[in-house]
C-alpha positions, -999 to 999 in steps of 0.1 A, spaced: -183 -529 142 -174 -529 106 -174 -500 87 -162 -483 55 -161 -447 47 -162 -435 4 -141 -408 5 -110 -396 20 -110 -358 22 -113 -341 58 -146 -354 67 -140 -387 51 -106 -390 70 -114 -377 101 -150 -402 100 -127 -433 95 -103 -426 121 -121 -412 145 -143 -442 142 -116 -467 144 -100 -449 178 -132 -465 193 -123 -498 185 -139 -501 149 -125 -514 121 -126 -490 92 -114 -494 54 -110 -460 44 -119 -463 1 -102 -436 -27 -101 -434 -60 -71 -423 -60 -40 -446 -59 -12 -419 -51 -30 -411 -21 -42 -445 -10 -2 -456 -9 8 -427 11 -17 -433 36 -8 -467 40 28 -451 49 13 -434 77 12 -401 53 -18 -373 69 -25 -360 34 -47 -333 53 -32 -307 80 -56 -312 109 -51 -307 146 -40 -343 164 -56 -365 134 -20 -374 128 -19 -393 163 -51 -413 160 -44 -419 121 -8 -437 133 -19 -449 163 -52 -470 143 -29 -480 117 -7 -498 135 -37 -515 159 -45 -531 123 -79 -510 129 -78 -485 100 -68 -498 66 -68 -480 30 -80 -492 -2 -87 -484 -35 -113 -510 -42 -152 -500 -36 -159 -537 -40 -130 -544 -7 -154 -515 14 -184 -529 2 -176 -568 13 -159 -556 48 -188 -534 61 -218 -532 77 -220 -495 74 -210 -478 46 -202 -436 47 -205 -417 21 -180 -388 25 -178 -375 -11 -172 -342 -25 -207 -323 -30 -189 -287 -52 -207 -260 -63 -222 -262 -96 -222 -232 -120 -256 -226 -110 -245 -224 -70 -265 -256 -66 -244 -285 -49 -233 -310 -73 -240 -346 -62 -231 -361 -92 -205 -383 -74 -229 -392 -41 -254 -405 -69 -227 -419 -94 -210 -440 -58 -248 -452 -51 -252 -469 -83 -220 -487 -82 -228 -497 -46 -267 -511 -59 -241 -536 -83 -224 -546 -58 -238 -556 -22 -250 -588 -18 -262 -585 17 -279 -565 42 -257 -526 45 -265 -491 59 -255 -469 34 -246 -432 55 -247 -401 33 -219 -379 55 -217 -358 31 -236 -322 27 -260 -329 1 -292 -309 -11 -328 -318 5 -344 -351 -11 -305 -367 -22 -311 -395 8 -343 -404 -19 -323 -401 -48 -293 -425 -36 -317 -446 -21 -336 -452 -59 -300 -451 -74 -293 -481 -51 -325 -502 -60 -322 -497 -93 -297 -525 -93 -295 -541 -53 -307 -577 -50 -307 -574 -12 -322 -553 12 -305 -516 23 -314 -486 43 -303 -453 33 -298 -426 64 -284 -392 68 -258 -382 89 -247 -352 83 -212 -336 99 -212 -304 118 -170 -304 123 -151 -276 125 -116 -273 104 -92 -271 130 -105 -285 152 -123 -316 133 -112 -342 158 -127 -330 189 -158 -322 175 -159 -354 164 -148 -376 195 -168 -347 220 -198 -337 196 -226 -314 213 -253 -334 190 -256 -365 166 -279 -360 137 -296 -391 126 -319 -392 97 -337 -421 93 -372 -439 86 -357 -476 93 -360 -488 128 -332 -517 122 -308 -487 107 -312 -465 135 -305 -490 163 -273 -497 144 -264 -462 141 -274 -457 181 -249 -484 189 -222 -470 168 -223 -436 183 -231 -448 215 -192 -443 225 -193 -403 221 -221 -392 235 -209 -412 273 -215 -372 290 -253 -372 279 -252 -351 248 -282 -363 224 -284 -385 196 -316 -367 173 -334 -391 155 -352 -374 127 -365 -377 89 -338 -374 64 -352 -344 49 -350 -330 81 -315 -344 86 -301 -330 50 -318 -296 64 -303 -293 96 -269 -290 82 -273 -265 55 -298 -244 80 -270 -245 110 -244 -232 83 -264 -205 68 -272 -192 105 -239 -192 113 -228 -176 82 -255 -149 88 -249 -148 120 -210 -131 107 -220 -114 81 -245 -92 107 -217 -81 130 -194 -73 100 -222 -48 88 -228 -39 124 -188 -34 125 -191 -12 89 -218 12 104 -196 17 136 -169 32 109 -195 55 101 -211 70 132 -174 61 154 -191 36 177 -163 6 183 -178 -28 174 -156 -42 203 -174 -31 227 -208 -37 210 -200 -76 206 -196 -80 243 -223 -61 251 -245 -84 225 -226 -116 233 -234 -113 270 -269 -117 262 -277 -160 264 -303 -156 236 -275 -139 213 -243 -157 227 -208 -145 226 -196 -170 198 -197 -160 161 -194 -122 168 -163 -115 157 -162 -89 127 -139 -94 104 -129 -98 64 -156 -125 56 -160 -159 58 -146 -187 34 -137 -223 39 -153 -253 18 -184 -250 42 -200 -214 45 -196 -202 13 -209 -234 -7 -238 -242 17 -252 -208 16 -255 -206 -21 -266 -245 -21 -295 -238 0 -304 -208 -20 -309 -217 -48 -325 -248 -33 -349 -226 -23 -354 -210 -56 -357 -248 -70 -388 -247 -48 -400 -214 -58 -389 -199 -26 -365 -171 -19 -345 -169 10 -341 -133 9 -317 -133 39 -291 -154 25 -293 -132 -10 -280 -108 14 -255 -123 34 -240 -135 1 -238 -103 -13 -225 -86 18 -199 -111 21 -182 -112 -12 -179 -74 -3 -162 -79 27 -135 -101 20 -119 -66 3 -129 -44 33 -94 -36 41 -88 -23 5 -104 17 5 -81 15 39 -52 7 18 -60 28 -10 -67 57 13 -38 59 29 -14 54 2 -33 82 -21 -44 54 -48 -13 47 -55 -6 10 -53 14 4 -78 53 -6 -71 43 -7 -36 51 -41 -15 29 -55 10 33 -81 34 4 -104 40 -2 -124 71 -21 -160 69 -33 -172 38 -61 -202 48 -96 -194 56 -91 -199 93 -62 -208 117 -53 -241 127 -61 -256 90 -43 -250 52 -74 -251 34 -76 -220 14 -109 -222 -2 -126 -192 -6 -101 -178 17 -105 -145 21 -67 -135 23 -69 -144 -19 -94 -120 -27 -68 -97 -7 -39 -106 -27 -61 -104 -62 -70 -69 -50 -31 -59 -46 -20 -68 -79 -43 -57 -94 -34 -27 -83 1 -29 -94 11 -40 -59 32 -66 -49 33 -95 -19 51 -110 3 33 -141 23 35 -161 50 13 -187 67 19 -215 91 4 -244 72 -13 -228 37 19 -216 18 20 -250 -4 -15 -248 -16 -17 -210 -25 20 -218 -41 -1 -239 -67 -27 -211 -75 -3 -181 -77 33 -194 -86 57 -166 -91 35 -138 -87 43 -134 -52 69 -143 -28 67 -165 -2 83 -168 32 100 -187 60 89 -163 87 66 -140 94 93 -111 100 108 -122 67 77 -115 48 80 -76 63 116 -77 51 117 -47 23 75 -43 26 58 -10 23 29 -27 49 15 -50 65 -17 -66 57 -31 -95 79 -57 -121 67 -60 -150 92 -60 -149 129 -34 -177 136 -17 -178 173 17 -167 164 1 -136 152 -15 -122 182 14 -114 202 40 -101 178 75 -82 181 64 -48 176 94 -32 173 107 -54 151 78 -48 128 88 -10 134 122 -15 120 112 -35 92 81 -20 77 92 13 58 57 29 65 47 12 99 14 10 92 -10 -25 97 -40 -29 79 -58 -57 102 -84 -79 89 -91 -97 119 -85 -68 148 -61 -90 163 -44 -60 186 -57 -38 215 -60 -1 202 -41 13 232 -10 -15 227 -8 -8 190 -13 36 202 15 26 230 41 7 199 34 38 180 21 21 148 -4 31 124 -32 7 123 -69 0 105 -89 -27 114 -123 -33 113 -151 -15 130 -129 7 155 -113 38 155 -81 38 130 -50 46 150 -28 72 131 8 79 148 
């Protein structure tokens, strides 16, 4: 089949080649021209897991090709995604200003017979609005369907080639058989294609990512009350997560969520709500609670260093939201660092694959790394914000000799109590005992 995605961001990019490793062929459209050449070079301008393989690997089949020209995507095919930015408007409400503005342009334009897809997360009712955004100007017939994307940074490209469920919304008969037959290929173990309104469709997405975001922000309260009455909220996620109506993922208590997914969805479908005169007094909550917890670790550090921050040096462990990506929005390890100086404090970082985008927010005012031992090199503490791999299983006596205080401040409980007692280090985490040498 022929297909063109709008967009070229991580769902935009993985869509398109994930589409063309099944044989499609897929002009991937951008705006902008920098980016265009470089992936016409073979240049990933995202870090994702594997997408560099299937990205060179299309290329050179002559399957996936770049443009800058909506007109060149509109003319080669059938089915047209629309993987545009959706940011959060002052207000918290999603912005689909350029889903909307992309429509219009695409109602000039066709000449014949398309699908257009929104793939990206839009508010309840958008399907509507591109579709009267589109026939404002179209002189030939189109159906509009959402599809929304439920792909996990990190690991983006198996969700999409494996996916436990394909969400198709869709009143057009002739648009859904086309859509059947394009996912057809991923769904060969029997996982299910949904066929469902598009309201319902645009719902599912922000309702699966505001359960999940709930579903964290719970255990990191449950994991603040064990501080309190000195339960350990290890052993209460895997006696929770054992039960199959709870389940074991999404437990994990922690510093908060971020990403370009939680954070934005929650407050989109908020204040959707209060659009509608509703009040989704649940997610009110989880925001709040969240935005909180992302500077957990901070009364630790202030505790044990008297209040005195200032002139002190901490080294900080990851920098993007999660591991196995360097997207840094609303990471929580920046609400971290913002907390340390302004304290007086200073930082020391290191991250596997984030370093280059939080170089661009904060400059100077902190010092980056090669390693992670470097980072302890000279460093009061250590403070870590993301639970990458080559975290988990550390030197510990190296971290001994370098940190002057030997103290960890963990915002992901990474370690065992009873290895970190056994290393003789001091160590907070969250929602267990504190070990104190």
């Amino acid at each position: 089949m022929k297909i063109s995605v709008v967009g070229t961001g991580y769902v935009g990019l993985v869509t398109g080649t994930c589409l063309a490793e099944t044989g499609n062929e897929v002009v991937c459209v951008d705006i902008d021209a920098d980016k265009v050449a470089k992936m016409r070079n073979g240049e990933v301008p995202i870090y994702e897991p594997h997408l560099d393989v299937l990205f060179e690997r299309n290329i050179g089949a002559g399957r996936l090709q770049f443009s800058t020209s909506l007109e060149e995507g509109l003319n080669h095919g059938d089915i047209i995604f629309l993987a545009l930015p959706t940011p959060e408007d002052e207000d918290g409400s999603a912005d689909v200003s350029y889903v909307l503005g992309v429509a219009e342009d695409i109602g000039k334009r066709i000449t014949e017979y398309k699908v257009i897809v929104d793939k990206s997360t839009v508010p309840v009712g958008t399907s509507e609005k591109v579709r009267e955004a589109i026939a404002a100007n179209a002189k030939s017939d189109f159906d509009v369907v959402s599809n929304p994307e439920f792909l996990r940074e990190g690991f983006a490209v198996d969700d999409f080639l494996k996916p436990e469920r394909i969400v198709i919304g869709s009143s057009s008969q002739r648009a859904t058989e086309l859509m059947e037959r394009l996912y057809k290929p991923f769904v060969r173990s029997g996982n299910p294609i949904i066929i469902m309104d598009e309201k319902s469709a645009e719902l599912t997405k922000y309702a699966a990512n505001a359960f999940l975001a709930t579903k964290i922000t719970f255990m990191n309260e449950i994991a603040n009350y064990c501080e309190r009455v000195g339960a350990d909220v290890d052993m209460v996620r895997r006696g929770m997560g054992t039960d199959s109506r709870i389940g074991k993922r999404f437990l994990f208590p922690g510093i908060g969520y971020g990403g370009s997914c939680f954070p934005k969805d929650v407050k989109a479908l908020y204040k959707s709500g209060r659009e509608e005169d509703y009040e989704f007094k649940i997610l009110d909550a989880v925001l709040d609670v969240n935005k909180r917890q992302k500077v957990a670790l901070l009364p630790k550090i202030k505790k044990f260093y008297d209040n005195a921050l200032s002139g002190k040096t901490f080294a900080v462990w990851g920098l993007a939201f999660k591991p196995e990506t360097d997207d840094i929005r609303e990471a929580p390890a920046l609400d971290v660092i913002d907390a340390l100086l302004k304290e007086g404090a200073k930082v020391q970082a290191f991250d596997p694959e984030a370093m280059d985008n939080v170089k661009k927010k904060y400059s100077d005012q902190i010092t980056f790394t090669d390693t992670m031992y470097k980072a302890l090199e000279g460093a009061d503490g250590l403070v870590i914000c993301t639970e990458w791999s080559i975290f988990r299983t550390p030197n510990f006596t190296k971290i001994k000799e370098l940190l002057k205080d030997k103290v960890i401040f963990d915002g992901r409980n990474l370690y065992d109590l009873m290895d970190i007692e056994r290393e003789g280090l001091t160590y907070f985490s969250i929602g267990r005992k504190d070990v104190l040498l």
